[in-house]
N, CA and C atoms of all chains as a GROMACS GRO file, in nm:
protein
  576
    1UNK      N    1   3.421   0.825   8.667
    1UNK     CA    2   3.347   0.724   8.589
    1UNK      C    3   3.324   0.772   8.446
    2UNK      N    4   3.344   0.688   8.344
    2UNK     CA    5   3.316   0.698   8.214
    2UNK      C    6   3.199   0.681   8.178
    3UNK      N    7   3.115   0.831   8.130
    3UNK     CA    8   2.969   0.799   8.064
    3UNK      C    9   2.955   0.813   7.925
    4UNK      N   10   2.844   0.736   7.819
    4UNK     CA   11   2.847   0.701   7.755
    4UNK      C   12   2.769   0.857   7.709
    5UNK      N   13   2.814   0.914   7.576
    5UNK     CA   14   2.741   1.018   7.495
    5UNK      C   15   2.611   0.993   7.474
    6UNK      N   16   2.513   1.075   7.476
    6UNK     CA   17   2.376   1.059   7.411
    6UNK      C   18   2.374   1.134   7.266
    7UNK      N   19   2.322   1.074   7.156
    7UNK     CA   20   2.346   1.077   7.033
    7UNK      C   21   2.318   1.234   6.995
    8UNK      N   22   2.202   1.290   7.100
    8UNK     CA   23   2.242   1.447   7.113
    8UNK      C   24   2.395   1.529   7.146
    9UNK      N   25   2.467   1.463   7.229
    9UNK     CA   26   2.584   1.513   7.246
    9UNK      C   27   2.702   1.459   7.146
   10UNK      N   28   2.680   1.355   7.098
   10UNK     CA   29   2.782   1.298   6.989
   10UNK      C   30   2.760   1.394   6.882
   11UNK      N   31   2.636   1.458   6.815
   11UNK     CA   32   2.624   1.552   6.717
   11UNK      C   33   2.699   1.660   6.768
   12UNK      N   34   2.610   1.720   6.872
   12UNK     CA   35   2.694   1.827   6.919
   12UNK      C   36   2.906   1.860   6.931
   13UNK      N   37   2.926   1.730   6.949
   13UNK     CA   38   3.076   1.739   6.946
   13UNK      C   39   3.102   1.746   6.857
   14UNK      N   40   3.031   1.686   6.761
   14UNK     CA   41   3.107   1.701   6.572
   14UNK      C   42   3.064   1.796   6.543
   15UNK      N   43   3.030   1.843   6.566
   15UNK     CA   44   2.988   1.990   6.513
   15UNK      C   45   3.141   2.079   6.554
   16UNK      N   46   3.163   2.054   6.655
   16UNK     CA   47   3.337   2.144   6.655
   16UNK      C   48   3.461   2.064   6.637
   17UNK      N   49   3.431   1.927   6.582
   17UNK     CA   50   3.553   1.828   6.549
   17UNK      C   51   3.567   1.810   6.426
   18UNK      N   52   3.605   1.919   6.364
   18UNK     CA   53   3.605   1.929   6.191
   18UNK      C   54   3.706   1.814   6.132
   19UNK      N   55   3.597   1.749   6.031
   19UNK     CA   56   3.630   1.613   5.927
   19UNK      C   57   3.661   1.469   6.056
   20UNK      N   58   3.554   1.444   6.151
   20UNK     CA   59   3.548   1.371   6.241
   20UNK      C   60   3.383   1.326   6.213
   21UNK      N   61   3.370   1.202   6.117
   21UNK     CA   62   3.219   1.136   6.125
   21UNK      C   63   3.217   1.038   6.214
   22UNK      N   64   3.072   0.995   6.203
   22UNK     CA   65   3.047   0.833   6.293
   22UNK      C   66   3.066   0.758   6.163
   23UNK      N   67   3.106   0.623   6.250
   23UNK     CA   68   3.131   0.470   6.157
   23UNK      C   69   2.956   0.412   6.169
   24UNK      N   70   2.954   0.412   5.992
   24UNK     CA   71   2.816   0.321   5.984
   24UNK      C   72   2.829   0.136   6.109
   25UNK      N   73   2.732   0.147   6.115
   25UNK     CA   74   2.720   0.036   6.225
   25UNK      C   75   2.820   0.047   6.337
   26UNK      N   76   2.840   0.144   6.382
   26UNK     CA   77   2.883   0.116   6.532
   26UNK      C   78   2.898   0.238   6.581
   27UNK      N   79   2.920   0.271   6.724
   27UNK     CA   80   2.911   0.390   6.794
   27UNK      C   81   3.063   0.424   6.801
   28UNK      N   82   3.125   0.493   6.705
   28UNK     CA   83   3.273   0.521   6.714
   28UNK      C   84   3.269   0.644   6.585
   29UNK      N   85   3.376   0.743   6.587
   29UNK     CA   86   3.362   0.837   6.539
   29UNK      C   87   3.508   0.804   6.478
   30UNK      N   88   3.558   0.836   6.340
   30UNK     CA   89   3.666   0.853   6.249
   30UNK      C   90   3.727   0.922   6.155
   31UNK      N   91   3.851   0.947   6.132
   31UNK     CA   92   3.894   1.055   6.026
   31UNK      C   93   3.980   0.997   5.942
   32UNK      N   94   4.064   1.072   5.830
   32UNK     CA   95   4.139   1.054   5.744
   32UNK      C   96   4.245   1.139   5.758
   33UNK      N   97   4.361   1.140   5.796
   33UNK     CA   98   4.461   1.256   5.803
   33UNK      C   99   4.560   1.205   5.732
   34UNK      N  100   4.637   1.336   5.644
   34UNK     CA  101   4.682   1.318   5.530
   34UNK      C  102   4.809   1.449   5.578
   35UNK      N  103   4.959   1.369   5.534
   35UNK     CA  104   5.063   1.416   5.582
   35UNK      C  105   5.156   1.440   5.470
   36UNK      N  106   5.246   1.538   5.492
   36UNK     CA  107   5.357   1.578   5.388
   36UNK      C  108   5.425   1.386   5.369
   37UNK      N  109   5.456   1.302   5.407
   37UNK     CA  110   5.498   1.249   5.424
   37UNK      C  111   5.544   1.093   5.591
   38UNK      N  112   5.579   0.979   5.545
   38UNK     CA  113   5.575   0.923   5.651
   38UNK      C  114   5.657   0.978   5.775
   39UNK      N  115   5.729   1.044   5.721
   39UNK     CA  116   5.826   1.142   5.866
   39UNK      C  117   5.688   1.215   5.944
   40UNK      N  118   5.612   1.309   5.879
   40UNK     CA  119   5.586   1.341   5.926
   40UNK      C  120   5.427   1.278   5.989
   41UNK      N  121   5.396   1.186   5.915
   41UNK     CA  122   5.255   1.126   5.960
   41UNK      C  123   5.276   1.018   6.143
   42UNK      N  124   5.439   0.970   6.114
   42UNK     CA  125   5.439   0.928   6.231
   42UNK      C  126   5.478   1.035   6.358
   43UNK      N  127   5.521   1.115   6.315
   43UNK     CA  128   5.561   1.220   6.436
   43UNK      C  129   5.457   1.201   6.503
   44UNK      N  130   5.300   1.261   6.418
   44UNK     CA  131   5.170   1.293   6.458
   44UNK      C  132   5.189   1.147   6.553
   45UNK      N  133   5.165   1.043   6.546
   45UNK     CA  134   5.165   0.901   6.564
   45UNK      C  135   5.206   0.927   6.673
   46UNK      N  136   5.322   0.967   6.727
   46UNK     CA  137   5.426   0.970   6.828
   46UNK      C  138   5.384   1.062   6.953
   47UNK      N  139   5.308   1.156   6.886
   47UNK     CA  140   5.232   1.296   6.967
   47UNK      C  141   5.088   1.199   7.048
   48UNK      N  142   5.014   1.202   6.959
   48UNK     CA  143   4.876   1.108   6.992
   48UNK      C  144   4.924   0.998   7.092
   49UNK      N  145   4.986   0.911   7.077
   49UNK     CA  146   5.064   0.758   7.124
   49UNK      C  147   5.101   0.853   7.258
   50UNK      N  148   5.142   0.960   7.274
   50UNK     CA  149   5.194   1.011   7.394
   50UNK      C  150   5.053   1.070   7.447
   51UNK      N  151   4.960   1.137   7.409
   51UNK     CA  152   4.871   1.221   7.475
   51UNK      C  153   4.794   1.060   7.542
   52UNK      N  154   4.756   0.956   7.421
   52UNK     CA  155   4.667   0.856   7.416
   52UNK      C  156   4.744   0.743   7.585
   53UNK      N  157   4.842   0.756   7.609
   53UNK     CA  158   4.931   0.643   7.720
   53UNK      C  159   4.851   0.728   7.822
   54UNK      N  160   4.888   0.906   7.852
   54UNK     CA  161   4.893   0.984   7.985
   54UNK      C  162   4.681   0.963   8.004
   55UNK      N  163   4.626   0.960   7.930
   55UNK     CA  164   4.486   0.961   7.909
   55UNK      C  165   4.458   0.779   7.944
   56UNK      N  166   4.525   0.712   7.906
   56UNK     CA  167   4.454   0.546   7.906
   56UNK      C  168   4.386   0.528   7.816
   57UNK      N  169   4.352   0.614   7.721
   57UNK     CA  170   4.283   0.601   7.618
   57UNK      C  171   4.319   0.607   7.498
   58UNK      N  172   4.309   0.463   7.400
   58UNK     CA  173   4.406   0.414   7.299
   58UNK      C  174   4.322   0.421   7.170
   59UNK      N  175   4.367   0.481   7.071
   59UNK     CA  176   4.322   0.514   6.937
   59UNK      C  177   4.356   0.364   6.887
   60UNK      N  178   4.245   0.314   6.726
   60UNK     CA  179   4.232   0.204   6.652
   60UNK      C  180   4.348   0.341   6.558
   61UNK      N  181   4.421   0.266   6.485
   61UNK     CA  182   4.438   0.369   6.344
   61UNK      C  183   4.568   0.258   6.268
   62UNK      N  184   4.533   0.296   6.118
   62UNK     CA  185   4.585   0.228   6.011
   62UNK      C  186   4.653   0.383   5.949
   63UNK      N  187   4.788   0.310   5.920
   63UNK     CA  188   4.872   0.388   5.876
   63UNK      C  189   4.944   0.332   5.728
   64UNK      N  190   4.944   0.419   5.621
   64UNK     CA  191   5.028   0.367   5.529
   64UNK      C  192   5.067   0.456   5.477
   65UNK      N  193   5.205   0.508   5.469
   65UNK     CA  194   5.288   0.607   5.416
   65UNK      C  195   5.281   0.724   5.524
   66UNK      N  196   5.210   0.809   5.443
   66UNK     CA  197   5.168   0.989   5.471
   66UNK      C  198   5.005   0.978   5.519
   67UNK      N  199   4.940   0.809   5.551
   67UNK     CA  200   4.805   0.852   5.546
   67UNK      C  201   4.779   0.776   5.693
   68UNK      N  202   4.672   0.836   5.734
   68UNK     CA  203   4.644   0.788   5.867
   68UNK      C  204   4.478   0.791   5.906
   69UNK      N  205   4.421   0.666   5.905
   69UNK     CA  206   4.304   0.646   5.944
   69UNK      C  207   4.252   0.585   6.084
   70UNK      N  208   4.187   0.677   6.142
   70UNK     CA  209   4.224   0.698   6.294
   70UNK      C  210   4.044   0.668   6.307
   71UNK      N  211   4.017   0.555   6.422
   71UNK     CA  212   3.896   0.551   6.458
   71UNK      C  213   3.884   0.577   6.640
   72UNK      N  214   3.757   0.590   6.711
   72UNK     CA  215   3.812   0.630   6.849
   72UNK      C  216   3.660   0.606   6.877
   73UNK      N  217   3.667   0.494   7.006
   73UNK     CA  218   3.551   0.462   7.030
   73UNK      C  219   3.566   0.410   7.205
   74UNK      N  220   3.499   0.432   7.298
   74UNK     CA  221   3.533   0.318   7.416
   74UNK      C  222   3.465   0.243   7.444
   75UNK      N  223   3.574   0.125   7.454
   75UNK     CA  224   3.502   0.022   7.479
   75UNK      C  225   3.425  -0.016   7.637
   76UNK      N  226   3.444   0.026   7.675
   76UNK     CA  227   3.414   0.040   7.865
   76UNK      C  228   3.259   0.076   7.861
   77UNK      N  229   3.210   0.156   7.775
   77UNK     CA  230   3.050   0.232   7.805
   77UNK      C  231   3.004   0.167   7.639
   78UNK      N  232   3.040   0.122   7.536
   78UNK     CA  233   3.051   0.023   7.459
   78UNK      C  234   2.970   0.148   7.338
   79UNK      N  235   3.049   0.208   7.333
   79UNK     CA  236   2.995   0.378   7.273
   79UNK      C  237   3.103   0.471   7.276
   80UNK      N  238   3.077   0.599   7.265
   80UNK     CA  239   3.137   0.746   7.270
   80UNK      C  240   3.173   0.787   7.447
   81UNK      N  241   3.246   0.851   7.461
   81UNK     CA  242   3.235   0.917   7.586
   81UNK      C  243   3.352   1.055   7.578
   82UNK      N  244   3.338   1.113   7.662
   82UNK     CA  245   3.424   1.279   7.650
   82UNK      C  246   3.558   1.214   7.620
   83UNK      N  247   3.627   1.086   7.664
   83UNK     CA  248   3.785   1.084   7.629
   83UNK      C  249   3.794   1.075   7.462
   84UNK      N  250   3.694   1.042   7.413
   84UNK     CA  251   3.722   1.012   7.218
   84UNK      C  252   3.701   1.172   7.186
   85UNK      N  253   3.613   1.274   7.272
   85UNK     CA  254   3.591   1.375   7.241
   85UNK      C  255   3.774   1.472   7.243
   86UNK      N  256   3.788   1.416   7.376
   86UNK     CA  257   3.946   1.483   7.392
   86UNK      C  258   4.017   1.467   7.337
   87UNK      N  259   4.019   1.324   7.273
   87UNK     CA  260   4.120   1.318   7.210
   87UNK      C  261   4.169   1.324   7.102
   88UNK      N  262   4.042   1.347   7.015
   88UNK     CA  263   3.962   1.392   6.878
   88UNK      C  264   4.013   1.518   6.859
   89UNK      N  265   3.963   1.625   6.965
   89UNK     CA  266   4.033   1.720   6.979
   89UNK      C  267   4.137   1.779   6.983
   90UNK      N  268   4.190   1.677   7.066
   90UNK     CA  269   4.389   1.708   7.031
   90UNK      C  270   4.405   1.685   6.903
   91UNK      N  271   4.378   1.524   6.846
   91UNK     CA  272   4.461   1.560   6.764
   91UNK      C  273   4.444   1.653   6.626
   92UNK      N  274   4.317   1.704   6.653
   92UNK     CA  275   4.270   1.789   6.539
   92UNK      C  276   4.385   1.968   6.574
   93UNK      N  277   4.398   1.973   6.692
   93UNK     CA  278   4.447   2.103   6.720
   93UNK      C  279   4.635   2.054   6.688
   94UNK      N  280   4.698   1.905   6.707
   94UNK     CA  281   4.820   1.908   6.667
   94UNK      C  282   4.836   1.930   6.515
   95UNK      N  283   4.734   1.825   6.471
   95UNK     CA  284   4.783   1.832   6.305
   95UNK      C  285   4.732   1.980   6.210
   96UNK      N  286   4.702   2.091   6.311
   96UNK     CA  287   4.701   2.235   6.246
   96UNK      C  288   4.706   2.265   6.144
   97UNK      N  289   6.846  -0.088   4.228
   97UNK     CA  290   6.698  -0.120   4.164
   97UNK      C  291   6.686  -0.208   4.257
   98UNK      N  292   6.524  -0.224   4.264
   98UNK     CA  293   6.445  -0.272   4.344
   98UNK      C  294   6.378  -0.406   4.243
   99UNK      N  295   6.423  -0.516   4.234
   99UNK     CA  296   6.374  -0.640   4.195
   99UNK      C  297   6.233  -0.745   4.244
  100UNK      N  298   6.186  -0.754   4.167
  100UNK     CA  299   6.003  -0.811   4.236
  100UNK      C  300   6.073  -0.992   4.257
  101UNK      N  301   6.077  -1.032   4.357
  101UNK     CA  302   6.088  -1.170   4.394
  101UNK      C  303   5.992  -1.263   4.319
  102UNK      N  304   6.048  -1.356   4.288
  102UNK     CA  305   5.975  -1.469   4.200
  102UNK      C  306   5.884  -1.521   4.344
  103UNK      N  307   5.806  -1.651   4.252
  103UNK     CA  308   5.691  -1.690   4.358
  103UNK      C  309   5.797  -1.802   4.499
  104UNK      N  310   5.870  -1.841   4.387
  104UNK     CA  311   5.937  -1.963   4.456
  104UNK      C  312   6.069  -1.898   4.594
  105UNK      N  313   6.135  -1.761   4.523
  105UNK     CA  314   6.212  -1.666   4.641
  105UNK      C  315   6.078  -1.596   4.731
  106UNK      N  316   5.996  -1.620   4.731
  106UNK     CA  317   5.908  -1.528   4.844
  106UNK      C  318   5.901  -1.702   4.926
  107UNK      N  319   5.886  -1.795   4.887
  107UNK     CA  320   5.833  -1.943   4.925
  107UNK      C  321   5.940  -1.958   5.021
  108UNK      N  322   6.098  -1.958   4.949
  108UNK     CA  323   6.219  -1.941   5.044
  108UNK      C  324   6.198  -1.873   5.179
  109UNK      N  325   6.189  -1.710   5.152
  109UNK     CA  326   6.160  -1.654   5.230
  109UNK      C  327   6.075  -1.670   5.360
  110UNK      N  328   5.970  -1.676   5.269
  110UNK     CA  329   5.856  -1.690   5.404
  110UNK      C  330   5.916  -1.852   5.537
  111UNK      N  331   5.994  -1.921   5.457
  111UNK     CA  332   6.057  -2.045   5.582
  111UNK      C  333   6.100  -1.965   5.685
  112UNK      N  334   6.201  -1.900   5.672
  112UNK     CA  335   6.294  -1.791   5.779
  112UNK      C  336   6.194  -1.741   5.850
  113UNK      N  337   6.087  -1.674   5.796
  113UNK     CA  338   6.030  -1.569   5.849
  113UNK      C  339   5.934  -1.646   5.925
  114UNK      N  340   5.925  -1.620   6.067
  114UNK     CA  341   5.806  -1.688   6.170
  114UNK      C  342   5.729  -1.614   6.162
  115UNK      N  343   5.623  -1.678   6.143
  115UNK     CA  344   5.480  -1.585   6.173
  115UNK      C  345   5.430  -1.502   5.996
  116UNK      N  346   5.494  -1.454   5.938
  116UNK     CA  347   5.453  -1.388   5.812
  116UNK      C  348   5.422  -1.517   5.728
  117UNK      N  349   5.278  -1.431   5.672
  117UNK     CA  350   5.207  -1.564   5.557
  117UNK      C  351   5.199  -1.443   5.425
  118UNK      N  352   5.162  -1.486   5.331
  118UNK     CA  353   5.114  -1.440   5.201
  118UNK      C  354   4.970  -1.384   5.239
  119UNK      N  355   4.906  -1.297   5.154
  119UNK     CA  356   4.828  -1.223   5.147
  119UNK      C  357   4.712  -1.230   5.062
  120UNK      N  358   4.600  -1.301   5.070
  120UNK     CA  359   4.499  -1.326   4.963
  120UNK      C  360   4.477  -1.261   4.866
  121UNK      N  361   4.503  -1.267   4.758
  121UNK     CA  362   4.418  -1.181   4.628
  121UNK      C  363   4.514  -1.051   4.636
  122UNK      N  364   4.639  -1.093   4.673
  122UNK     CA  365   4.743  -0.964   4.681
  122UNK      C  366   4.875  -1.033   4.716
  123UNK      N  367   4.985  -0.997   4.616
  123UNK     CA  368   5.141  -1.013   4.626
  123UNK      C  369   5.181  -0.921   4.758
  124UNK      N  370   5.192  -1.016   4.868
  124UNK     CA  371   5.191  -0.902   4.990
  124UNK      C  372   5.225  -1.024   5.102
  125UNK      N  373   5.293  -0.942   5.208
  125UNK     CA  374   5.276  -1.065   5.348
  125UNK      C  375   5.250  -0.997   5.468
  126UNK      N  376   5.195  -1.046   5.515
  126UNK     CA  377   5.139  -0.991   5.656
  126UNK      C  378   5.200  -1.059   5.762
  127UNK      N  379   5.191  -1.037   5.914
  127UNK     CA  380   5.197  -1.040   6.046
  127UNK      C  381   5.134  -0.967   6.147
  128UNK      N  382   5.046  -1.047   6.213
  128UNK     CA  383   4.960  -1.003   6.353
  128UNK      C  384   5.095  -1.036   6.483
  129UNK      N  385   5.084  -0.914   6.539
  129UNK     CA  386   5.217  -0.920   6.668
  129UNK      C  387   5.116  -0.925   6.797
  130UNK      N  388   5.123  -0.935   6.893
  130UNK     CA  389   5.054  -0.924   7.002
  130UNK      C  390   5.173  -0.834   7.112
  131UNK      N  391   5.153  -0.762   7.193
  131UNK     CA  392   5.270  -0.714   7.242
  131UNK      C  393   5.166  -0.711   7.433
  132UNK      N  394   5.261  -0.678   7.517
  132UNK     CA  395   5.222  -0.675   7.679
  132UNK      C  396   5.093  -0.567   7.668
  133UNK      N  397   5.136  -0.442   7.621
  133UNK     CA  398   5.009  -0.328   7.618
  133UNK      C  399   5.068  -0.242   7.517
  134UNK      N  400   4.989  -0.114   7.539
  134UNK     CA  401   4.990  -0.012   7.436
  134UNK      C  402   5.123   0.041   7.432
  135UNK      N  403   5.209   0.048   7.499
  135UNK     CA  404   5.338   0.105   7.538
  135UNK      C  405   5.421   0.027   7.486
  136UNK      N  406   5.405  -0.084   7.482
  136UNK     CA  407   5.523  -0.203   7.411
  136UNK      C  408   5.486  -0.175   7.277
  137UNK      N  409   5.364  -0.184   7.238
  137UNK     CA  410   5.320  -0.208   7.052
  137UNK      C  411   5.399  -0.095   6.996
  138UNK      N  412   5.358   0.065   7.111
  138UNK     CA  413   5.434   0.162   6.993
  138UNK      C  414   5.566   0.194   7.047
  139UNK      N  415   5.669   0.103   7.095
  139UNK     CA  416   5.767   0.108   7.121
  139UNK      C  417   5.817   0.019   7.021
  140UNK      N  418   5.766  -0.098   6.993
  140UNK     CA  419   5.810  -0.193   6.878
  140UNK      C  420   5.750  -0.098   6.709
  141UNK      N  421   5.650  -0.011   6.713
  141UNK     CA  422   5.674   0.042   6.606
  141UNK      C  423   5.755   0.198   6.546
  142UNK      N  424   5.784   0.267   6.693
  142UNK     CA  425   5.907   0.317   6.658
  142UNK      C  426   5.987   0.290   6.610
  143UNK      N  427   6.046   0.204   6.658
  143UNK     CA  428   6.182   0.072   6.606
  143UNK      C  429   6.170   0.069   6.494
  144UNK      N  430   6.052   0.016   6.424
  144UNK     CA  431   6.001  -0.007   6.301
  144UNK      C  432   6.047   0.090   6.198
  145UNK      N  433   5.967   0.225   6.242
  145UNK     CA  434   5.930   0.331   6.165
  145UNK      C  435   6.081   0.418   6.173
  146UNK      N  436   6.198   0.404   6.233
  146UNK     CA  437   6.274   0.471   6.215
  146UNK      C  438   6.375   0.381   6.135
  147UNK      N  439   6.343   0.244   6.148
  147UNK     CA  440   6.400   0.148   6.028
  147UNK      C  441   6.370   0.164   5.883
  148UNK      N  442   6.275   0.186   5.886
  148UNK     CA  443   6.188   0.193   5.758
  148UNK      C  444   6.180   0.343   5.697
  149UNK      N  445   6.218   0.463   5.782
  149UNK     CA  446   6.234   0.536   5.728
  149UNK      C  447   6.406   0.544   5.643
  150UNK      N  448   6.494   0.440   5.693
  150UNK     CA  449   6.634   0.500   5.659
  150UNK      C  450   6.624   0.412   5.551
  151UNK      N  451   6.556   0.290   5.562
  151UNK     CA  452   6.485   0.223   5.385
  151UNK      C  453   6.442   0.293   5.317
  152UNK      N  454   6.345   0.360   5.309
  152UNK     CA  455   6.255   0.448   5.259
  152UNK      C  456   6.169   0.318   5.171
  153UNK      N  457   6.143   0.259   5.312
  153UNK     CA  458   6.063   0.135   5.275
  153UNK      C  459   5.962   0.152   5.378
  154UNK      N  460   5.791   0.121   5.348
  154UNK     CA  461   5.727   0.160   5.458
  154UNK      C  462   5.609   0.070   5.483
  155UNK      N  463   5.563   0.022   5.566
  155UNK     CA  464   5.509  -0.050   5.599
  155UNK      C  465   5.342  -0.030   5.659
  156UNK      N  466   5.216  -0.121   5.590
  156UNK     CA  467   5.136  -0.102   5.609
  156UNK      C  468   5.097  -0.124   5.718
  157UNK      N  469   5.035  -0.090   5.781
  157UNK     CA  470   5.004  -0.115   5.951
  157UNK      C  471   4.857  -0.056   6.080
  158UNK      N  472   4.801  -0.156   6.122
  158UNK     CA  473   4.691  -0.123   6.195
  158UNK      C  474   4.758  -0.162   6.368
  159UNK      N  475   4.765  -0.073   6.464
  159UNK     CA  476   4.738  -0.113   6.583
  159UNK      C  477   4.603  -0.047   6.657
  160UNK      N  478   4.547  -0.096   6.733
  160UNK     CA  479   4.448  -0.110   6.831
  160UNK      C  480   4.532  -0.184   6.967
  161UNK      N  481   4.530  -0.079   7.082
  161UNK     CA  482   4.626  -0.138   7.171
  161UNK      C  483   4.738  -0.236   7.134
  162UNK      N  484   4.699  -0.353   7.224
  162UNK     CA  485   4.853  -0.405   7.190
  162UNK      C  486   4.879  -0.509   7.135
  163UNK      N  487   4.786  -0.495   7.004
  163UNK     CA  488   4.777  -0.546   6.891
  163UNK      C  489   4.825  -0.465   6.762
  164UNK      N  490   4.876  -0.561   6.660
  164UNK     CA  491   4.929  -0.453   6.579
  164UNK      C  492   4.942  -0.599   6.415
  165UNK      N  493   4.934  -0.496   6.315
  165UNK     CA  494   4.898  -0.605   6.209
  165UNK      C  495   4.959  -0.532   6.086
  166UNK      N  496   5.092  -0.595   6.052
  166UNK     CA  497   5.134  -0.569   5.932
  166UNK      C  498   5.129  -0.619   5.805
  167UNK      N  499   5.113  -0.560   5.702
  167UNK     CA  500   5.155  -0.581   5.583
  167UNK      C  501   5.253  -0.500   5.500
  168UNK      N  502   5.289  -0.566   5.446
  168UNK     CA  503   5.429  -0.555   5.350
  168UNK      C  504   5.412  -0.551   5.212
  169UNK      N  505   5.468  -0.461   5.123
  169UNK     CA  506   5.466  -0.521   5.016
  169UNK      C  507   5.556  -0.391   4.923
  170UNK      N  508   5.585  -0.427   4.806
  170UNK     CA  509   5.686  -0.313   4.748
  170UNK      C  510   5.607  -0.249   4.648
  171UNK      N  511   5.531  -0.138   4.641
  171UNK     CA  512   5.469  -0.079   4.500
  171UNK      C  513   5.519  -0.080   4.389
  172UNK      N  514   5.701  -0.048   4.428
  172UNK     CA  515   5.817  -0.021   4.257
  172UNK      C  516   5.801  -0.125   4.136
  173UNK      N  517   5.753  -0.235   4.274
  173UNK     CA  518   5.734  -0.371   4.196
  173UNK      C  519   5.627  -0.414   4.155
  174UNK      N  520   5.525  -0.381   4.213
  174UNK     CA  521   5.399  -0.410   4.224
  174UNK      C  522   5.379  -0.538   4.293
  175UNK      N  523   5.469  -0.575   4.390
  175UNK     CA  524   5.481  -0.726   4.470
  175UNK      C  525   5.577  -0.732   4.561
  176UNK      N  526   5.644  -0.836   4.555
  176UNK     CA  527   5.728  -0.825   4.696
  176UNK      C  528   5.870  -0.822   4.644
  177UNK      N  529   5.967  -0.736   4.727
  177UNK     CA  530   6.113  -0.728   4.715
  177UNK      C  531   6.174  -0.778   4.825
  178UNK      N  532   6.327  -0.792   4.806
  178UNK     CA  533   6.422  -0.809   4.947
  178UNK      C  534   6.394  -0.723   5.013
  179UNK      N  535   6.334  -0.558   4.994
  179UNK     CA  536   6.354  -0.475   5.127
  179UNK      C  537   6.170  -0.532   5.218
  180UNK      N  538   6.140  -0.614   5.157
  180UNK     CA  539   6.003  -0.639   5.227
  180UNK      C  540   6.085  -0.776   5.334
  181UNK      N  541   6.135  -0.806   5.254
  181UNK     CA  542   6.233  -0.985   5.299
  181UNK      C  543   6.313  -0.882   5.423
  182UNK      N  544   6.361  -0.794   5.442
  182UNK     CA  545   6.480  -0.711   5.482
  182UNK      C  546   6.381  -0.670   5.670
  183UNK      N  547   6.306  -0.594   5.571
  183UNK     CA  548   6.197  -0.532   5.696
  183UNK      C  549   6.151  -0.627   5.781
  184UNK      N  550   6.063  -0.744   5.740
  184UNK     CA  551   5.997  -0.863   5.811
  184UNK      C  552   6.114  -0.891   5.873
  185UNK      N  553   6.211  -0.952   5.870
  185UNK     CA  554   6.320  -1.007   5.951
  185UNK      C  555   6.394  -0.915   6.081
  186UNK      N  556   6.372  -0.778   6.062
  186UNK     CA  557   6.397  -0.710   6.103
  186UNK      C  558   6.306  -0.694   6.229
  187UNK      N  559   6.160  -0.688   6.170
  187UNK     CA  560   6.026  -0.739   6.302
  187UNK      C  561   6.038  -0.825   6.366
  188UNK      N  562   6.105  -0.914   6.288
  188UNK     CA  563   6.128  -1.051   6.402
  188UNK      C  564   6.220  -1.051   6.503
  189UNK      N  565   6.313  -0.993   6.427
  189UNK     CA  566   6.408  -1.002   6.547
  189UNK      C  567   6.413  -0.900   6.659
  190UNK      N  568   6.354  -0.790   6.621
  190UNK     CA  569   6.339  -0.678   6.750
  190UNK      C  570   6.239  -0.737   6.862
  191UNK      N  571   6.064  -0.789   6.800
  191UNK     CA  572   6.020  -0.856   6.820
  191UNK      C  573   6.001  -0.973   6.943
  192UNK      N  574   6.124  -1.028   6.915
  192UNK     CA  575   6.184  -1.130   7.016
  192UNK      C  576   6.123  -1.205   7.082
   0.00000   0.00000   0.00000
């Protein structure tokens, strides 16, 4: 079962999800990732899109060029829960 | 060279093109796709993105599952070109 973060634990996760804030007015957390280029911004795309299918859990994100604005929220507990944490995580540990 | 389409060749254009409209308060055209789920959307934007890379034409783009929302437009020009006319047609027809 999917539980919803308590705003104590949503801090606590950003605290180790470096350049990962909350979205004013709503319970969803977002970044800005910035790539040599569109080759390589969609690879990332291609990585996530693969971790995000095996998980069930599907990233919002706007892409233009080399730039990628990625939001991650679930809708199921209508808030945060450990899969935005995981997956926050990945992709902070792919794009190295 | 990359040529900026008059108002009346984007007017042409946009007939052919199903589904793409003009862009408010911006020389630009958009399309909302709807696809089965998350697996179809980024299977139709692979397609995309490996088209658009051998253009080195690139396309603005938001998906959230299996929804997905493009815009188009050419910077060289500051408006719209054939490779925007080129790309859209190209969505359509993979699309299907």
């Amino acid at each position: 079962m999917t539980v919803r973060l308590s705003a104590k634990e949503i801090e606590d996760a950003l605290l180790k999800l470096d350049g990962w804030v909350t979205v004013d007015g709503r319970e969803a957390i977002q970044k800005s990732f910035k790539f040599a280029n569109f080759n390589q911004a969609f690879a990332f795309m291609t990585r996530v899109a693969l971790k995000a299918e095996k998980m069930d859990h599907h990233p919002e994100w706007f892409n233009v060029y080399n730039r990628l604005e990625v939001t991650l929220a679930t809708h199921d507990v209508n808030g945060l829960s450990s899969k935005d944490v995981e997956l926050a995580t990945f992709m902070n540990k792919i794009a190295g």
